[in-house]
C-alpha positions in Angstrom: 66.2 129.5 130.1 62.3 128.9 130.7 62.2 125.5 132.4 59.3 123.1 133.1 57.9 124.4 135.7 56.2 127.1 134.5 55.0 125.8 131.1 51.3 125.5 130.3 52.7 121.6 128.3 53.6 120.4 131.7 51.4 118.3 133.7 51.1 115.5 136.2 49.5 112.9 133.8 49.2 110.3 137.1 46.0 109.5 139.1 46.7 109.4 142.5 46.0 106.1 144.0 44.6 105.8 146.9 44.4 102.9 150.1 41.2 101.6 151.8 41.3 104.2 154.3 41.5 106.8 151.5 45.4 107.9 152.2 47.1 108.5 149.4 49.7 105.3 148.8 52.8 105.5 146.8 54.0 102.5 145.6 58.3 102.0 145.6 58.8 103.0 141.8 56.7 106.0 141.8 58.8 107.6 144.2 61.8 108.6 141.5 58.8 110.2 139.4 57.1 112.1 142.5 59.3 115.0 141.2 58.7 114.3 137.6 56.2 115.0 135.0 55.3 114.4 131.4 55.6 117.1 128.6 52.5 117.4 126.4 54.5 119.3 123.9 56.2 116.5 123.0 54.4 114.5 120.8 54.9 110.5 119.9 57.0 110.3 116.9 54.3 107.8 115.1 51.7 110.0 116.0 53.6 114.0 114.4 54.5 112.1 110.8 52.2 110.8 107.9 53.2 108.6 105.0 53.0 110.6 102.0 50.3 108.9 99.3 53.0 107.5 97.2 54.3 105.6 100.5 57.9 106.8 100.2 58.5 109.9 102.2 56.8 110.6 106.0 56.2 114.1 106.1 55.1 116.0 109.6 51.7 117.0 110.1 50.5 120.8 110.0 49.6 120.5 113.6 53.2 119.7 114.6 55.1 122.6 113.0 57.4 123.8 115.2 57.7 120.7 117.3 61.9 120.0 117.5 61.3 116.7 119.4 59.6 113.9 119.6 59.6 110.8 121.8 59.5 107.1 120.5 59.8 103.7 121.9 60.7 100.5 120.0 57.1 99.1 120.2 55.1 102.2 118.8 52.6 101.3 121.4 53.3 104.8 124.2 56.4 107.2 124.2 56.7 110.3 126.2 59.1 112.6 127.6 59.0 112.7 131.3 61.8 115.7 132.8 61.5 117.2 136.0 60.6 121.2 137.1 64.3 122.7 136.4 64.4 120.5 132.6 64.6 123.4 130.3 63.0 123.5 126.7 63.1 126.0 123.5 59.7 124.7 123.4 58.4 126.6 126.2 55.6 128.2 126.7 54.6 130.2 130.1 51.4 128.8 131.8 49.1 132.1 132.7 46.8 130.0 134.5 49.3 128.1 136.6 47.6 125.7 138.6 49.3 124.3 141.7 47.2 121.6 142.1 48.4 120.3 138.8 52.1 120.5 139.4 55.0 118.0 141.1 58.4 119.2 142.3 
């Protein structure tokens, strides 16, 4: 199965934070996501669906065909999926411009 780590929907959303001596600083609850990133792919549920104009149905939007998952919280407010590299996805797509630089794990 193609997994995470190669798929262009795969990206380290996080800026790095830095000290006053420019190190990079990780702070305690960032270190169980240093392996982990969020999937672009996977869209927020209130953001794939529209209300149809009679107000009874949500139907998806065109630009989400295909999508089999989407990620929701209880407030509306943010939802993602976060996996790490080995996660592995029917959603997959390879990245032919892998970029190192963009990549955890």
């Amino acid at each position: 199965m193609n997994t995470c780590a190669t798929c262009k929907w795969w990206v380290n959303t996080r800026p790095t934070q830095r000290g006053r001596d420019g190190e990079q600083v990780t702070r305690p609850f960032e270190v169980l996501y240093a392996q982990a990133n969020r999937c672009n792919r996977i869209p927020m549920e209130d953001d794939a669906w529209e209300w149809e104009e009679i107000g009874i149905e949500r139907v998806l939007k065109e630009e989400w065909e295909g999508t089999t998952a989407f990620a929701n919280d209880g407030s509306s407010y943010v939802a993602y999926l976060t996996t790490k590299a080995e996660f592995g996805c029917t959603m997959h797509e390879e990245d032919v411009e892998y970029d190192v630089t963009n990549r955890s794990g």
